[in-house]
C-alpha positions, 0 to 999 in steps of 0.5 A: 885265237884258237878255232878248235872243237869243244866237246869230242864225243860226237867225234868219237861216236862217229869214229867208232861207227866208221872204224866197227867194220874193220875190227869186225872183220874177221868174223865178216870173213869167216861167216862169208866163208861158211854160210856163204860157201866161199873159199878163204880167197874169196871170202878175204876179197869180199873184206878187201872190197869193204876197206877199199872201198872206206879208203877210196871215201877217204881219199876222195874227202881229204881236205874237203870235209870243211867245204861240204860241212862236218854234219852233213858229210858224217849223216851221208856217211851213216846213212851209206852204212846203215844202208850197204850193211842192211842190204848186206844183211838181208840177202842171201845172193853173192852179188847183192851182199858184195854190192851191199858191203861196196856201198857200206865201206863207202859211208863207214870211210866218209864216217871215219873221214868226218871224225879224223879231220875233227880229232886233229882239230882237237887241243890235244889228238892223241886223247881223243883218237885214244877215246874213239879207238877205246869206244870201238874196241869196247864196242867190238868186244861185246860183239864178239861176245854175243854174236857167236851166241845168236847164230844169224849166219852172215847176217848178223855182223852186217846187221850190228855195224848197220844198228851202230850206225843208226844208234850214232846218227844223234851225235852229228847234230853235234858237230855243226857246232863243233864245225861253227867253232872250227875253223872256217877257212877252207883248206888251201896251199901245199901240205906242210911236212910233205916228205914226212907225210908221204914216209909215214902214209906210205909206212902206215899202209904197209903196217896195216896191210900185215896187221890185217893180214893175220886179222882177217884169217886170225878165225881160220887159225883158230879153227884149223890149226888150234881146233877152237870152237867159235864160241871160243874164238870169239872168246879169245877175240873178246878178251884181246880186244879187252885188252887192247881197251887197257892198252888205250887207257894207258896209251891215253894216261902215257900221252905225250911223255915218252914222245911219240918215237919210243910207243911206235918203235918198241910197240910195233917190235912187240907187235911184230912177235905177237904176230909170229907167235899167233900164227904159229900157234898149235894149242889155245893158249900159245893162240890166245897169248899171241892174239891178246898181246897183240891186241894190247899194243896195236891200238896203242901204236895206232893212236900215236900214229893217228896223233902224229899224222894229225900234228902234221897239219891242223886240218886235218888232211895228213890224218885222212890221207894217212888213214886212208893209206892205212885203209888200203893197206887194211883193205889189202890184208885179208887178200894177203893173208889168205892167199899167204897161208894157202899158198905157204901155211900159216906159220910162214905167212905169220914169219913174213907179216912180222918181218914186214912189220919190223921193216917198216918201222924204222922210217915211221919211227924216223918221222916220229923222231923228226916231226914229235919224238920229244915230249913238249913241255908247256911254252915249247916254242923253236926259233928256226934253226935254233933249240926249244925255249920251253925250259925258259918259258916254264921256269919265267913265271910266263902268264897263264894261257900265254904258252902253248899246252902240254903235247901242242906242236911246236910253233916257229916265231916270225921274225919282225923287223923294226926300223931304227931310230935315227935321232935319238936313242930310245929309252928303256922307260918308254916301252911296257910289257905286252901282258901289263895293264900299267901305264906307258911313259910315253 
């Protein structure tokens, strides 16, 4: 019987609570740089620590978010961040603000940690990781629209992911019944899909390292090289983050039609155009086209990247292992990228991010392709070694319930050895469907 959560908002509000820092991280950079009196280098190390910091969280809770309880783990997640980020907030001193974001990256990775684990457990993974990448951008939007307004220094930022953690705390009280309807067994053995999951871990770490290369100094190019206030910056921001919200909605309509091979390999292609042209941008509207498309399609890539990781294993450790790899490569990117554009200027910085991004992919489009690339029709079933039989169960009259949903993995059919009957033939008669409620004959 299947052991998966009901409701998934509670998923999604912890998911937007843990992700909110990265997509904030821009602002965080450039207003460390400035009221702070850091240098780009120095400003991106401070955002580096906050995601290394939410990576190692995740590597530390995969697999073992059942064992501790989702509830408990998503609480101590809020209450590191409301805590790191408040103190981040409240002080001035370099030390104290990097000691404040250390221990706020460690509650926002345990938050995102709780809700990946949950969202693979879902019926359908793709949604809901499409529900919570829509609620953070939406969420970051109107950040982006309102901060600038508000001054507040460094302060401000820190002080919205702290409230958003707070404003979350409710919603885990949810998840000890989504965990109750979970399943209880504690994850063990070897991880399925070893081979795919180490491509795709590996391929997600070097596409959020160029992603967030060009995020985290996105700010500064529009300051220095396109002469932008940062109220229009954050103008821009807030309309590509606008933008990444259709993207989701129609990634979410799209589901699981295409496959998941087409969305990842076409989407990461345009992505790696969009980052080019952003980084070369000389006037606002070559800038805010480059930001915009690039921001329609990242979340779009991200939820199917999500959705294939969590399809690796319904536990849900494949999807906090990858995520985790992302982090890492997120936590690297504003190093990266700054000392990049130092070095090399920002439209070569942008030339090599989106090179990075083609090379990388082609194996996480082979995974899709191996492990999901085809849409699945309901009662998609495969013998091992043979074809799908969902064109049989679909056009057989097969019972309600009785065949997987749209976009379920593929089940592998045991084979069941049946000893034969020496006396006498058996017959036909004597035998009765599984489903039927008629009487045998025999």
């Amino acid at each position: 019987m299947s052991s998966r959560p009901r409701a998934a908002w509670p998923l999604v509000a912890v998911f937007t609570a843990g992700y909110l820092a990265a997509y904030l991280l821009p602002t965080i950079v450039g207003r460390l740089g400035v009221h702070l009196e850091l240098t780009t280098a120095q400003a991106g190390m401070v955002g580096s620590a906050l995601l290394l910091s939410s990576a190692s969280a995740g590597f530390t809770l995969a697999g073992r978010v059942e064992r501790y309880g989702a509830g408990r783990t998503a609480r101590t997640g809020l209450v590191l961040a409301a805590l790191g980020y408040g103190c981040a907030a409240l002080t001035g001193s370099v030390p104290l603000v990097v000691a404040g974001v250390v221990a706020g990256g460690l509650g926002s990775g345990t938050a995102t940690a709780v809700a990946v684990a949950g969202i693979a457990a879902q019926r359908d993974p793709h949604r809901t990781s499409s529900l919570g990448l829509l609620s953070v951008s939406g969420t970051a939007g109107a950040l982006y629209l309102t901060i600038p307004h508000l001054g507040g220094g460094h302060r401000l930022p820190f002080a919205s992911i702290a409230l958003v953690a707070l404003l979350v705390w409710p919603a885990t009280s949810r998840l000890e019944g989504a965990a109750a309807a979970g399943t209880a067994t504690p994850a063990r053995g070897r991880l399925p899909h070893r081979r795919s999951g180490l491509v795709l871990a590996g391929g997600m770490l070097v596409w959020s390292m160029a992603q967030n290369a060009l995020w985290g100094v996105s700010s500064r190019i529009g300051a220095e090289q396109v002469g932008l206030s940062e109220v229009a910056i954050g103008a821009v921001f807030a309309a590509a983050l606008g933008a990444g919200l259709l993207g989701v909605m129609g990634a979410g309509v799209l589901g699981a039609r295409l496959g998941r091979a087409v969305p990842v390999g076409v989407g990461t292609t345009i992505i790696a155009g969009s980052i080019v042209l952003s980084s070369s941008a000389g006037d606002l509207g070559a800038f805010a086209t480059g930001e915009i498309v690039w921001n329609t399609f990242y979340p779009v890539v991200l939820s199917y990247l999500i959705g294939l990781a969590a399809s690796l294993d319904v536990r849900g450790r494949w999807a906090v292992l990858a995520g985790s790899a992302a982090s890492v490569g997120t936590a690297c990117g504003p190093v990266l990228g700054s000392v990049l554009s130092e070095q090399a200027g920002y439209t070569v910085m942008g030339l090599i991010l989106g090179s990075a991004t083609l090379l990388v992919a082609a194996p996480v489009t082979a995974v899709a392709l191996h492990t999901g690339g085809r849409p699945l029709v309901p009662g998609s079933v495969r013998r091992r070694g043979g074809a799908p039989a969902a064109l049989l169960a679909a056009t057989t009259g097969s019972l309600p319930g009785a065949v997987p949903e749209l976009g379920a993995p593929e089940q592998a059919v045991a084979e069941i050895s049946v000893p034969a009957l020496r006396r006498r033939r058996p017959v036909r008669s004597a035998f009765r469907t599984a489903g039927g409620g008629g009487q045998s004959n025999t």
